[in-house]
Each structure stands twice: as structure tokens, then as C-alpha cells.
PyMOL Python script that loads the backbone (N, CA, C, O; Angstrom):
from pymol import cmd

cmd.read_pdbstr("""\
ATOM      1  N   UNK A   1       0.815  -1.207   0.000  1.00  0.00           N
ATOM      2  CA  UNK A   1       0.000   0.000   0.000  1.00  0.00           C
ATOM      3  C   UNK A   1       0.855   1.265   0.000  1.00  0.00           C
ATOM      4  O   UNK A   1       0.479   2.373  -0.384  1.00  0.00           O
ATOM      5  N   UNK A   2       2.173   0.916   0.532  1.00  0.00           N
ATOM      6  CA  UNK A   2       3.366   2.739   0.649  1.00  0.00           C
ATOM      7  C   UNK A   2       3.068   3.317  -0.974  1.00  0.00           C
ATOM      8  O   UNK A   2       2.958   4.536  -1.105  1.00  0.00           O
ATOM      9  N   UNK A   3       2.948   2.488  -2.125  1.00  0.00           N
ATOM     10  CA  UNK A   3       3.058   2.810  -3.273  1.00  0.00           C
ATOM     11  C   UNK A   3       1.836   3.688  -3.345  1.00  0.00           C
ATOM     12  O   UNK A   3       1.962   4.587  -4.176  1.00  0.00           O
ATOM     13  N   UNK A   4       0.660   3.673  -2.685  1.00  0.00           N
ATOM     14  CA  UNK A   4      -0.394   4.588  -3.167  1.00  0.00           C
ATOM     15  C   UNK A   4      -0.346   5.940  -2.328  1.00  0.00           C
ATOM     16  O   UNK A   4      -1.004   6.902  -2.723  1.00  0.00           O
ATOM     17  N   UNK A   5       0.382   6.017  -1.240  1.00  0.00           N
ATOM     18  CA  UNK A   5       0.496   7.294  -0.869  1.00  0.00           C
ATOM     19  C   UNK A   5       1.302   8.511  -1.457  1.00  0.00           C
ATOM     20  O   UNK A   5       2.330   8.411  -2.127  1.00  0.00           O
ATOM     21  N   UNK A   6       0.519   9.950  -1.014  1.00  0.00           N
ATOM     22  CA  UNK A   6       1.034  11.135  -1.999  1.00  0.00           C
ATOM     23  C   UNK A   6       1.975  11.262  -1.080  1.00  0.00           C
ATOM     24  O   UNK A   6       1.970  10.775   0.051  1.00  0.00           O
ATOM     25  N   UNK A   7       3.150  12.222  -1.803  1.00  0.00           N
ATOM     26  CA  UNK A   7       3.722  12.915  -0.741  1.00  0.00           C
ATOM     27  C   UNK A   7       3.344  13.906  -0.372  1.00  0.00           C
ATOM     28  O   UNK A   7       2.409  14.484  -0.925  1.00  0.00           O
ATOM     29  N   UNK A   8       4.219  14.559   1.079  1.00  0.00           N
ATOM     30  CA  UNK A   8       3.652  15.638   1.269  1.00  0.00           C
ATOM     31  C   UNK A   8       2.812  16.717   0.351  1.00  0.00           C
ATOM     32  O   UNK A   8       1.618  16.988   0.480  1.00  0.00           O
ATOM     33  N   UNK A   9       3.751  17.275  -0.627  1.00  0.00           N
ATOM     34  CA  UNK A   9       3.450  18.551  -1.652  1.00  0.00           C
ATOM     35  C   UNK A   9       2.337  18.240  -2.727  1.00  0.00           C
ATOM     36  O   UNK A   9       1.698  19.095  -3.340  1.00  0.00           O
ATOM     37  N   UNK A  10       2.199  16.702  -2.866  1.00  0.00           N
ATOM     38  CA  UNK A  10       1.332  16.092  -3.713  1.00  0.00           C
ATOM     39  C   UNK A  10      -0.125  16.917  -2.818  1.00  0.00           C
ATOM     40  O   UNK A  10      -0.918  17.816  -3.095  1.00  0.00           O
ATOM     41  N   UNK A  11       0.096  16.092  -1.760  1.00  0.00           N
ATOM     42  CA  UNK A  11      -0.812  16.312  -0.584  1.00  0.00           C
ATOM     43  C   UNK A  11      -1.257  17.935  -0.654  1.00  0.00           C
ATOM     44  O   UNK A  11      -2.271  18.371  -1.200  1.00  0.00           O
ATOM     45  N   UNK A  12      -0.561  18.456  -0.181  1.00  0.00           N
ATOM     46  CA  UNK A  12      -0.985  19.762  -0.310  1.00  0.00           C
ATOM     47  C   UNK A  12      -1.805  20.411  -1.571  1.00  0.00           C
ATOM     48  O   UNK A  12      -2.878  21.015  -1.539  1.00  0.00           O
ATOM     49  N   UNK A  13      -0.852  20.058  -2.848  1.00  0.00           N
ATOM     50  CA  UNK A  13      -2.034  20.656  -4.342  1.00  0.00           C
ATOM     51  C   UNK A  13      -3.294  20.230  -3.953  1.00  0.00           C
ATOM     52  O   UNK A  13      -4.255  20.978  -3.773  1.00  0.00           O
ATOM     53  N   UNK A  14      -3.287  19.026  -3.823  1.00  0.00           N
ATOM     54  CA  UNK A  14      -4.768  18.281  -3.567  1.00  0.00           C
ATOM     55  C   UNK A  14      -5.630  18.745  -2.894  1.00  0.00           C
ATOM     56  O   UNK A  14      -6.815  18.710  -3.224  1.00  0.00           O
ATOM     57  N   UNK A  15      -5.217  19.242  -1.875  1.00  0.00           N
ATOM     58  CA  UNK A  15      -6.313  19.797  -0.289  1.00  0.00           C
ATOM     59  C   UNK A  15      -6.069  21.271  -1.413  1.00  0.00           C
ATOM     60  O   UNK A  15      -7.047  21.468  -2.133  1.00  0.00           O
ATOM     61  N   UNK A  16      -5.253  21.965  -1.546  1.00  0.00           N
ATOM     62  CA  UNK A  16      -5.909  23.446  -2.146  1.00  0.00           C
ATOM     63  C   UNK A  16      -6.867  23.258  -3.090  1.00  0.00           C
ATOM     64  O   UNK A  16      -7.790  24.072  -3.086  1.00  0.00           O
ATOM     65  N   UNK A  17      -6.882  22.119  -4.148  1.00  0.00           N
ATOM     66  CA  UNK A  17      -7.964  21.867  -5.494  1.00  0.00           C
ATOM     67  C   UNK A  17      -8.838  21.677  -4.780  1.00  0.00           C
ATOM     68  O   UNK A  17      -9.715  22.429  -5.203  1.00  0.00           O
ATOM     69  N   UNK A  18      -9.244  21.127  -3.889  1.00  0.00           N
ATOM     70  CA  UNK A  18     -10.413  20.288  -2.555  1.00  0.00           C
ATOM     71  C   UNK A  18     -11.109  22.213  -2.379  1.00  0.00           C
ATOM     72  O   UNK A  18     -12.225  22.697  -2.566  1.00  0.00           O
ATOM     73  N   UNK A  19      -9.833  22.784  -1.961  1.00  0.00           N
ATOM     74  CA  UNK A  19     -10.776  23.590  -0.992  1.00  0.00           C
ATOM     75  C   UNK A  19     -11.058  24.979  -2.007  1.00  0.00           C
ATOM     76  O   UNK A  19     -11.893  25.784  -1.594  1.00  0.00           O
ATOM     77  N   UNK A  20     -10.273  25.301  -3.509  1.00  0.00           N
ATOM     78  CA  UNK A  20     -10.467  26.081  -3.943  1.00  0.00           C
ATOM     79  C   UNK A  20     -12.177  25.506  -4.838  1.00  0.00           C
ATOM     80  O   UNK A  20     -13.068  26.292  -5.159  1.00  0.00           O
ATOM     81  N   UNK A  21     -12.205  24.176  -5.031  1.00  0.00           N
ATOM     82  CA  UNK A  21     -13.436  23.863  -5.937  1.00  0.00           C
ATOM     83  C   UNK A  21     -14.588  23.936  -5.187  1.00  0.00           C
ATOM     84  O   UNK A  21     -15.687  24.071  -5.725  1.00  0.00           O
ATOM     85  N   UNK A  22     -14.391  23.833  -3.606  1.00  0.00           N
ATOM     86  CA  UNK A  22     -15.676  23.801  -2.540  1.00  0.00           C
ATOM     87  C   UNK A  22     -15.824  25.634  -2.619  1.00  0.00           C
ATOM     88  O   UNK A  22     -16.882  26.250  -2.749  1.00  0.00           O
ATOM     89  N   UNK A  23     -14.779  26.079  -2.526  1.00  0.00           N
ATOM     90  CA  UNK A  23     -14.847  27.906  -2.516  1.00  0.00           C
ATOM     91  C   UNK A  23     -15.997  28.012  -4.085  1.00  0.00           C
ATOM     92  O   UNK A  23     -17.212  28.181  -3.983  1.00  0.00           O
ATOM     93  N   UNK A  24     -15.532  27.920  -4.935  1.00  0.00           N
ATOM     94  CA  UNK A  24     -16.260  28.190  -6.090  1.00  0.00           C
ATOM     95  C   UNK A  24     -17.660  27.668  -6.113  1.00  0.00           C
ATOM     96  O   UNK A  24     -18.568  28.480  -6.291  1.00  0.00           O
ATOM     97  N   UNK A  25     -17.969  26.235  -5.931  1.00  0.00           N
ATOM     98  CA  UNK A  25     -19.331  25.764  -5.427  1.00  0.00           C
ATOM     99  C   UNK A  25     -19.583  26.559  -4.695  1.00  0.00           C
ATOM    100  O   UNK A  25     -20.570  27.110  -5.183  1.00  0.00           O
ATOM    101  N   UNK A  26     -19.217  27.290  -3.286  1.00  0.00           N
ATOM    102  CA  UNK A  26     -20.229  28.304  -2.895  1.00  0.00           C
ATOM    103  C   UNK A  26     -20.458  29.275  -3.053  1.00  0.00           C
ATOM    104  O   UNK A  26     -21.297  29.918  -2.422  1.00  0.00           O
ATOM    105  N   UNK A  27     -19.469  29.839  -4.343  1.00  0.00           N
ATOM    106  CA  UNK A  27     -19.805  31.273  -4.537  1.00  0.00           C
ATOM    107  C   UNK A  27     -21.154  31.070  -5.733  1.00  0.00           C
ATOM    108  O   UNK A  27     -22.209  31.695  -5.840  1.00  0.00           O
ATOM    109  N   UNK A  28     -20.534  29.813  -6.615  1.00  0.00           N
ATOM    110  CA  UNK A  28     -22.229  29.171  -7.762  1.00  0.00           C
ATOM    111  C   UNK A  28     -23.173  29.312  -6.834  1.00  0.00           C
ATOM    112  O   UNK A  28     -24.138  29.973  -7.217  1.00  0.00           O
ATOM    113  N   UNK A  29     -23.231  28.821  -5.492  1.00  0.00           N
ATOM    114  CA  UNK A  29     -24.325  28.560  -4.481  1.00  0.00           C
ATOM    115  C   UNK A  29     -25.168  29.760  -4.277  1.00  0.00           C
ATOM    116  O   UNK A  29     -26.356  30.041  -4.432  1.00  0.00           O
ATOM    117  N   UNK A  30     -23.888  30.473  -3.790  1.00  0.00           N
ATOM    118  CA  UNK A  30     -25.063  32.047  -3.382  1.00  0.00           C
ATOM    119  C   UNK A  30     -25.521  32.777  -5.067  1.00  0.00           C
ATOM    120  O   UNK A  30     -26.656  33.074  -5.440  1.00  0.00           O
ATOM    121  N   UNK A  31     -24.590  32.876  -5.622  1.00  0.00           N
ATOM    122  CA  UNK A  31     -25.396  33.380  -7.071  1.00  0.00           C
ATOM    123  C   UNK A  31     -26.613  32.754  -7.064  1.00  0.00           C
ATOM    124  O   UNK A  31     -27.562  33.465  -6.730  1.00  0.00           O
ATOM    125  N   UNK A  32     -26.870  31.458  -7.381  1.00  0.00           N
ATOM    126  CA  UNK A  32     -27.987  31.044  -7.867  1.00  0.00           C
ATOM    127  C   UNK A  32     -29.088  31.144  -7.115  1.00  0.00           C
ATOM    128  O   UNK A  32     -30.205  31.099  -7.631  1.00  0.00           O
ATOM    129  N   UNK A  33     -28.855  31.328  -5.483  1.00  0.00           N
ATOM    130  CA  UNK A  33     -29.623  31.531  -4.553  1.00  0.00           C
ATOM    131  C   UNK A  33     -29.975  33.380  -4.451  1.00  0.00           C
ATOM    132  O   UNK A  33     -30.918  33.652  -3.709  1.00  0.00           O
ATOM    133  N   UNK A  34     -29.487  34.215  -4.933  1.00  0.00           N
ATOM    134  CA  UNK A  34     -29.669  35.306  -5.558  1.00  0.00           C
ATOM    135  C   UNK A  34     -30.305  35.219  -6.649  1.00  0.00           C
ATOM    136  O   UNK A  34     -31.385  35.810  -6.644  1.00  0.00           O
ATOM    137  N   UNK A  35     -30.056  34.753  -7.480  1.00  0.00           N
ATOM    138  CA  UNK A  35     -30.582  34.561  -9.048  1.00  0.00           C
ATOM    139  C   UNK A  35     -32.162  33.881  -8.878  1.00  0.00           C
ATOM    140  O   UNK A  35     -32.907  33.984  -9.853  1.00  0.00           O
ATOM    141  N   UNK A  36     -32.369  33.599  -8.375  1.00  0.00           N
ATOM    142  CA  UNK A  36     -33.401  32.281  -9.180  1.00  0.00           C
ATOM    143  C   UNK A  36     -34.495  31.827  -8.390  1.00  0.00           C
ATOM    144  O   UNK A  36     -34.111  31.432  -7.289  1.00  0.00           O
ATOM    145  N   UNK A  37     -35.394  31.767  -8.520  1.00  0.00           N
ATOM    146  CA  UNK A  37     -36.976  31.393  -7.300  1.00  0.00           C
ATOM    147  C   UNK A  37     -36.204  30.060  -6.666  1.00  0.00           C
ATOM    148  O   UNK A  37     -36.102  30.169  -5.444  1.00  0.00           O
ATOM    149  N   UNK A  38     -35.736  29.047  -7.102  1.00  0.00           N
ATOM    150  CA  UNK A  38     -35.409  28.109  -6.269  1.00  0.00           C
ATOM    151  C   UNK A  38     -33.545  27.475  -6.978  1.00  0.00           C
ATOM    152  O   UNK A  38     -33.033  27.672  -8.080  1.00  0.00           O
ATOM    153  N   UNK A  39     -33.143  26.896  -6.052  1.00  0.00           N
ATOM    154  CA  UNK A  39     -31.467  26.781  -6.440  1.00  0.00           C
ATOM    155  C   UNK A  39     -31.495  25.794  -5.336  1.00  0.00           C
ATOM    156  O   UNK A  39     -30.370  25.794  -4.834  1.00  0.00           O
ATOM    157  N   UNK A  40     -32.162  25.072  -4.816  1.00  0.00           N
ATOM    158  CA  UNK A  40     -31.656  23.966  -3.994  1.00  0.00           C
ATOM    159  C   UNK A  40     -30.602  22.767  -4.553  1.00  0.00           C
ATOM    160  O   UNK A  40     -29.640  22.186  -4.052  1.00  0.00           O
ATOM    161  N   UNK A  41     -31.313  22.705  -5.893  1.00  0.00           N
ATOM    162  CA  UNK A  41     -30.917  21.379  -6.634  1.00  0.00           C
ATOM    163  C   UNK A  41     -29.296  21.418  -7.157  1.00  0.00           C
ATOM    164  O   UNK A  41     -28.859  20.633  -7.999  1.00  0.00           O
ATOM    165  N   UNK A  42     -28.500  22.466  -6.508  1.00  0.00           N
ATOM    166  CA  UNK A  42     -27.164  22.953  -6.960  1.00  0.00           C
ATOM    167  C   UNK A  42     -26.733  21.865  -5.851  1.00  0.00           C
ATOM    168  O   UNK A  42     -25.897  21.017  -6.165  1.00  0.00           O
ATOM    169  N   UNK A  43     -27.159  21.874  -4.868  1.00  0.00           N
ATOM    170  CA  UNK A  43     -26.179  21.432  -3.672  1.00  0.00           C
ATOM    171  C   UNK A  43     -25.501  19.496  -4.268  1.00  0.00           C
ATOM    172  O   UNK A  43     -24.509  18.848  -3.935  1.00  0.00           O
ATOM    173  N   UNK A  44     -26.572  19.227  -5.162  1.00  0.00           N
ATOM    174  CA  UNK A  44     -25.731  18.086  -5.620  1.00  0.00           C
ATOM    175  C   UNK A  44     -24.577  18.533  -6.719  1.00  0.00           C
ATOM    176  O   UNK A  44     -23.887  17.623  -7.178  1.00  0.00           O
ATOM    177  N   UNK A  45     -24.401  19.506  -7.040  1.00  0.00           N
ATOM    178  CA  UNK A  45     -22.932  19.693  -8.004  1.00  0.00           C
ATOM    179  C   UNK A  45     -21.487  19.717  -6.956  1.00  0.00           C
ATOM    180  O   UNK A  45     -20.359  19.403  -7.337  1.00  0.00           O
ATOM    181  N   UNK A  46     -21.621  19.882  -6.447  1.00  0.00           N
ATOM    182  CA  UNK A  46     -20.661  20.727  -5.060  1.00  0.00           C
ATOM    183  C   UNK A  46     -19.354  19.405  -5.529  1.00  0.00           C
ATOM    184  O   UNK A  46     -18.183  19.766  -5.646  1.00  0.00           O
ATOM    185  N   UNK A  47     -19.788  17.788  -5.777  1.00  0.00           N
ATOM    186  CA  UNK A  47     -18.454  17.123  -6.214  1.00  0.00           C
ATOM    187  C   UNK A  47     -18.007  17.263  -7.584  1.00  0.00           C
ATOM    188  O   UNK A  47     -16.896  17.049  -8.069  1.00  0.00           O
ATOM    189  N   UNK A  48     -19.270  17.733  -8.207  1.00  0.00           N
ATOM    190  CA  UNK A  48     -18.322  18.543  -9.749  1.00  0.00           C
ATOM    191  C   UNK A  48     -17.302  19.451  -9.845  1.00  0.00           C
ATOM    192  O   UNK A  48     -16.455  19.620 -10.722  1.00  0.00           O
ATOM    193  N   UNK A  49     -17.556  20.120  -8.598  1.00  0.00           N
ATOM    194  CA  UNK A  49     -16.788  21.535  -8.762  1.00  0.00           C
ATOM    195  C   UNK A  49     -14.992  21.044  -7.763  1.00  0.00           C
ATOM    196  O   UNK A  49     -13.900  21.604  -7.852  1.00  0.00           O
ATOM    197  N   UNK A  50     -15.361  19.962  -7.009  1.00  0.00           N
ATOM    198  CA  UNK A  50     -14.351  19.784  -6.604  1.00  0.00           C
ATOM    199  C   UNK A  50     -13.537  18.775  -7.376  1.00  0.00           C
ATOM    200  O   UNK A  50     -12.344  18.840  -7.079  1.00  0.00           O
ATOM    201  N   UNK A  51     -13.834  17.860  -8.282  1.00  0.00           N
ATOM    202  CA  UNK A  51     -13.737  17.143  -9.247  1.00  0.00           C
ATOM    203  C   UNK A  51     -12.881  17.754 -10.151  1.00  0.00           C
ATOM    204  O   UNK A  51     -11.714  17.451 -10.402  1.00  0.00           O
ATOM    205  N   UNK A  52     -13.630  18.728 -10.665  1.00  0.00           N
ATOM    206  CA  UNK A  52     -12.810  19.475 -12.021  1.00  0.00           C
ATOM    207  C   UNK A  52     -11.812  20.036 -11.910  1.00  0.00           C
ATOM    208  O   UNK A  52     -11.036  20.109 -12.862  1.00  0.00           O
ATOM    209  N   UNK A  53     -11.519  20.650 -10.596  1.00  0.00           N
ATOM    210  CA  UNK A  53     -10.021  21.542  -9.737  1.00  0.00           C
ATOM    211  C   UNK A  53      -9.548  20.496 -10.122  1.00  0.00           C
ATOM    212  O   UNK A  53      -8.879  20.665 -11.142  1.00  0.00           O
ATOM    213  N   UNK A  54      -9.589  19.253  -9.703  1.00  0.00           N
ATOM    214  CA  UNK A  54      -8.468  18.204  -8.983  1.00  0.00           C
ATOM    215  C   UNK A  54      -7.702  18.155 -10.649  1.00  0.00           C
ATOM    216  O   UNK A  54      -6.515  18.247 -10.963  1.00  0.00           O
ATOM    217  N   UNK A  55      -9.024  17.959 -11.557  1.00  0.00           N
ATOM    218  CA  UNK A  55      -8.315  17.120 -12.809  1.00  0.00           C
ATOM    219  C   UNK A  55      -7.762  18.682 -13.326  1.00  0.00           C
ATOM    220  O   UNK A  55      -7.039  18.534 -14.311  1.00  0.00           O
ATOM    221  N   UNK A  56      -7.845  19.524 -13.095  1.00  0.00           N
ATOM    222  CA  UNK A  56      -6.851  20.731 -13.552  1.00  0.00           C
ATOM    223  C   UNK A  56      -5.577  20.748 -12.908  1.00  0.00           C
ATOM    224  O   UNK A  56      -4.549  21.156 -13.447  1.00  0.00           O
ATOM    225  N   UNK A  57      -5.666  20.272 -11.679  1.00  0.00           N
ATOM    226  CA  UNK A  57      -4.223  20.216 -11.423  1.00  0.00           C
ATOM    227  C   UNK A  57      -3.203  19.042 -11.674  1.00  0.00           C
ATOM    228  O   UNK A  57      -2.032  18.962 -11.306  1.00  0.00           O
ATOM    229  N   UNK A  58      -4.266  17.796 -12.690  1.00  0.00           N
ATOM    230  CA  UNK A  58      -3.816  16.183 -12.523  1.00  0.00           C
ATOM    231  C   UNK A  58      -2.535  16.801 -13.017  1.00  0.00           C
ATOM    232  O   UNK A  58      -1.608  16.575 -12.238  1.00  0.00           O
ATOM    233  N   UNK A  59      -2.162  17.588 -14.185  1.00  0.00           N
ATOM    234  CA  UNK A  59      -0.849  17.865 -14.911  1.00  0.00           C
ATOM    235  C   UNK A  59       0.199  18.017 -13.772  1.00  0.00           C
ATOM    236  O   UNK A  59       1.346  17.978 -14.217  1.00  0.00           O
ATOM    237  N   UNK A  60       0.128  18.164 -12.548  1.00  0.00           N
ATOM    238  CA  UNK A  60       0.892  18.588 -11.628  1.00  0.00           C
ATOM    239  C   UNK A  60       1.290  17.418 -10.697  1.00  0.00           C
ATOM    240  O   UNK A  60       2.408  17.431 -10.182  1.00  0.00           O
ATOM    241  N   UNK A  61       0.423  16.407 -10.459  1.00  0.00           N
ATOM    242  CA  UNK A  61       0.499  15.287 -10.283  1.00  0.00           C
ATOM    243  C   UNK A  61       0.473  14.029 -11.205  1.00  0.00           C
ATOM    244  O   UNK A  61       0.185  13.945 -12.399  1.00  0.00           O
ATOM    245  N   UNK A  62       0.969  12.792 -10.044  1.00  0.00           N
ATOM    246  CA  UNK A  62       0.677  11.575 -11.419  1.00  0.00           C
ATOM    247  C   UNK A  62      -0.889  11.314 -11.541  1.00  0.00           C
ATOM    248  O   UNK A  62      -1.504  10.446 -10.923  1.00  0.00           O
ATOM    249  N   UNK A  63      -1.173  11.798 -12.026  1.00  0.00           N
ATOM    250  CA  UNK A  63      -3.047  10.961 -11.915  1.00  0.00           C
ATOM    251  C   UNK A  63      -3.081  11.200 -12.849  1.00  0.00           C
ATOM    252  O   UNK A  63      -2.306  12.030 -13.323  1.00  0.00           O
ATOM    253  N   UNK A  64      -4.505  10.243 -13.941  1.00  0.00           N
ATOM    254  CA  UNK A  64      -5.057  11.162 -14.959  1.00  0.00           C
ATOM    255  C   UNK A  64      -6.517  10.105 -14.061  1.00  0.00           C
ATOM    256  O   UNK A  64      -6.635   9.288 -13.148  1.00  0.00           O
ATOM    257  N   UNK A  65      -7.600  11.025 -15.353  1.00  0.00           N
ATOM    258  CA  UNK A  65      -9.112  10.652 -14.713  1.00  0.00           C
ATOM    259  C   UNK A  65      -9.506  10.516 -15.790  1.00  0.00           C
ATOM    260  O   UNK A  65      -9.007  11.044 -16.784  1.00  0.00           O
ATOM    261  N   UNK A  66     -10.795   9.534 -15.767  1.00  0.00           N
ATOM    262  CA  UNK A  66     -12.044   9.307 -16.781  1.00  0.00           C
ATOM    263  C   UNK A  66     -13.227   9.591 -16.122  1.00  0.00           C
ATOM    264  O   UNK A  66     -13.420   9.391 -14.923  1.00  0.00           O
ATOM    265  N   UNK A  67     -14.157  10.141 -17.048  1.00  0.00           N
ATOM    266  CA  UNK A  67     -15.584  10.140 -16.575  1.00  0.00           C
ATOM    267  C   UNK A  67     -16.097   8.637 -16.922  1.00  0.00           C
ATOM    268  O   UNK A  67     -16.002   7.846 -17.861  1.00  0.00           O
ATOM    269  N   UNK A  68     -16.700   8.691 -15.628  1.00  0.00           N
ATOM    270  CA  UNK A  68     -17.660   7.369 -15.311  1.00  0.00           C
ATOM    271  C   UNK A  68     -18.982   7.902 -14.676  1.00  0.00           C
ATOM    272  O   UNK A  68     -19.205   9.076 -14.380  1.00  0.00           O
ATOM    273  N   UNK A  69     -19.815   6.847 -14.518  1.00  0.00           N
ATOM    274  CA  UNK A  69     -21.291   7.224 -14.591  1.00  0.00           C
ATOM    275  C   UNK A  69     -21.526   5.951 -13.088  1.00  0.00           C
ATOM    276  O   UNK A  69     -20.872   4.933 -12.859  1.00  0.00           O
ATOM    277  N   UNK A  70     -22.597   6.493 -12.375  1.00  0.00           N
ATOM    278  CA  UNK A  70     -23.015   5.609 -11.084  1.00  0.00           C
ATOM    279  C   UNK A  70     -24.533   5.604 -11.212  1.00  0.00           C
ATOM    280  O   UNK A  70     -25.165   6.253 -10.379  1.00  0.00           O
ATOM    281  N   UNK A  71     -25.131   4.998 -12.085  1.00  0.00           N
ATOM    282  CA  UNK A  71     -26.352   4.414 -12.049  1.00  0.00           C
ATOM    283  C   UNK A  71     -26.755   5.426 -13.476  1.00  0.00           C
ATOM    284  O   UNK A  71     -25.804   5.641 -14.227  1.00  0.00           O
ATOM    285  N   UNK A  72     -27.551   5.786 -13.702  1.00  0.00           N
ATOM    286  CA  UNK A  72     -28.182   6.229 -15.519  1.00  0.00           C
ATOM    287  C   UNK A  72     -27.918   7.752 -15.579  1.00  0.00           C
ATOM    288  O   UNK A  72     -27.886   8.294 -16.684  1.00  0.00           O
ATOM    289  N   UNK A  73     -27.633   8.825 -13.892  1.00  0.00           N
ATOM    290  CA  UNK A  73     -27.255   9.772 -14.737  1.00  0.00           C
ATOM    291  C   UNK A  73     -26.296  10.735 -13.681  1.00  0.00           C
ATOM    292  O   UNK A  73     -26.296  11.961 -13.577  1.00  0.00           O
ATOM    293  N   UNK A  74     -25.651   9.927 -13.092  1.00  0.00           N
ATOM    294  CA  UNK A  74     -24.703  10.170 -12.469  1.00  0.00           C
ATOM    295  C   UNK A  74     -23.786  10.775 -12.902  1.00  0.00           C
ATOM    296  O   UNK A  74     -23.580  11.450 -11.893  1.00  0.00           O
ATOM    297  N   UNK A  75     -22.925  11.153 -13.702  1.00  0.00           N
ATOM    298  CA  UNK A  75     -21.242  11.292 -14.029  1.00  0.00           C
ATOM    299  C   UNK A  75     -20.715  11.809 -13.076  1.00  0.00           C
ATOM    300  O   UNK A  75     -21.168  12.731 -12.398  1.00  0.00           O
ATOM    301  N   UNK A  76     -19.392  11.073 -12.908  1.00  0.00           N
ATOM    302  CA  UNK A  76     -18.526  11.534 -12.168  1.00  0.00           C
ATOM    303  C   UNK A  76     -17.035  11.146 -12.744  1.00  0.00           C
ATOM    304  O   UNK A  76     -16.825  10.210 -13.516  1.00  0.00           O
ATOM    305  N   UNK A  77     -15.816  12.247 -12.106  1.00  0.00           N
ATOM    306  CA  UNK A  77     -14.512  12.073 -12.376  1.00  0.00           C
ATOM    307  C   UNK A  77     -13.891  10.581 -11.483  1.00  0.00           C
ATOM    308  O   UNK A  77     -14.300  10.310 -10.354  1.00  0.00           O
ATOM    309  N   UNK A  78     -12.749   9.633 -12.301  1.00  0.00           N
ATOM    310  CA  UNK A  78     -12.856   8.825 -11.936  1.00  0.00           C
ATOM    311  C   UNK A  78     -11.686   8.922 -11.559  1.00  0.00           C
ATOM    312  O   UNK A  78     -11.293   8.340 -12.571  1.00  0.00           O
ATOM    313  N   UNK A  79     -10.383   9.211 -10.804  1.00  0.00           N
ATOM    314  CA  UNK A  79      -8.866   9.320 -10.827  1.00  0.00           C
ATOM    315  C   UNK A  79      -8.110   8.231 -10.667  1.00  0.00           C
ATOM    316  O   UNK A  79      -8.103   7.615  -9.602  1.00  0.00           O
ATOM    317  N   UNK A  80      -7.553   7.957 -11.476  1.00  0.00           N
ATOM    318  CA  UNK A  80      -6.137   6.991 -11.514  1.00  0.00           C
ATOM    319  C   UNK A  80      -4.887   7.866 -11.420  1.00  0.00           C
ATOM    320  O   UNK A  80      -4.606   8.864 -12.083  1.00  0.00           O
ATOM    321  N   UNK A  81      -4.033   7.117 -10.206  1.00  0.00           N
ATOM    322  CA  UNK A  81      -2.837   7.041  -9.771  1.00  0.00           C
ATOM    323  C   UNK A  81      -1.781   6.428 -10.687  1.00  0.00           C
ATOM    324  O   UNK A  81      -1.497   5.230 -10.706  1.00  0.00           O
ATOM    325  N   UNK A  82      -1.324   7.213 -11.313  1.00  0.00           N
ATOM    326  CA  UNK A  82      -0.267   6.879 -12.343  1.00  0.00           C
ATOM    327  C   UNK A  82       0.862   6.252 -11.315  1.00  0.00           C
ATOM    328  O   UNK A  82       1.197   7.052 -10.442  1.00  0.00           O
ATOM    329  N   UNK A  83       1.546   4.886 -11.259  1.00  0.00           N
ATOM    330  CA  UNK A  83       2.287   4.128 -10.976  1.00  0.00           C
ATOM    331  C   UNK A  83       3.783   3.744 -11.763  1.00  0.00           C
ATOM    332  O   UNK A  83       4.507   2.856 -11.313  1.00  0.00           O
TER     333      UNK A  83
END
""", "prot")
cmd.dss("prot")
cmd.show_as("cartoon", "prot")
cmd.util.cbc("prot")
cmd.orient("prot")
């Protein structure tokens, strides 16, 4: 299992993509909750937005990702650990 751990600095990009894509989901959040008679149905994007950081920074790490799907209309980013 030592082989699947990041290192430190790996570690770190990761938690900033984590916390800059949750920042952006809530700034989409309050817009749309400004914008729009109802915006509840955003709160399921919130792993898109942290999703898409990550694979912007995959170039920086070893990972790459595929979209995959979890039941008929799911999509989600899928990340592989380049080895």
C-alpha cells in the first residue's frame, strides 16, 4: 500500500484543489440563490466543482481521470494514480 500514498506537496495541491473547488461551489451557491426562485438542486454539483479543480491540477500530479457514470445519470470524475 506505501506505493499509493502522496507525498507531502502532492498532498498539499490536492487539499488546495479540494478547498479552492468547494470555494467556487459556494460562490455558484449564493449566485444562484440570488438569481433564481429556487437553487436547492445545486447542492448536488458541489463534487463537480471539486472534481474538475483536482483534474486541472492532474498535470501537476501523477493521476489522470475518466468520466464514469453511477447508475443512468450520475457522471462523475474517476482518478487513476499513475504508478
Amino acid at each position: 500500500m506505501e506505493q499509493y500514498k502522496f507525498n507531502s506537496n502532492d498532498s498539499r495541491i490536492i487539499v488546495n484543489a479540494i478547498v479552492e473547488g468547494y470555494r467556487d461551489y459556494i460562490e455558484h451557491r449564493k449566485d444562484r440563490h440570488n438569481k433564481m426562485k429556487i437553487s436547492s438542486a445545486f447542492a448536488w454539483t458541489k463534487g463537480n466543482f471539486i472534481e474538475s479543480k483536482i483534474a486541472d491540477i492532474n498535470g501537476d500530479l501523477n493521476l489522470s481521470y475518466k468520466k464514469a457514470k453511477a447508475g443512468l445519470t450520475w457522471d462523475y470524475l474517476q482518478f487513476i494514480l499513475l504508478i
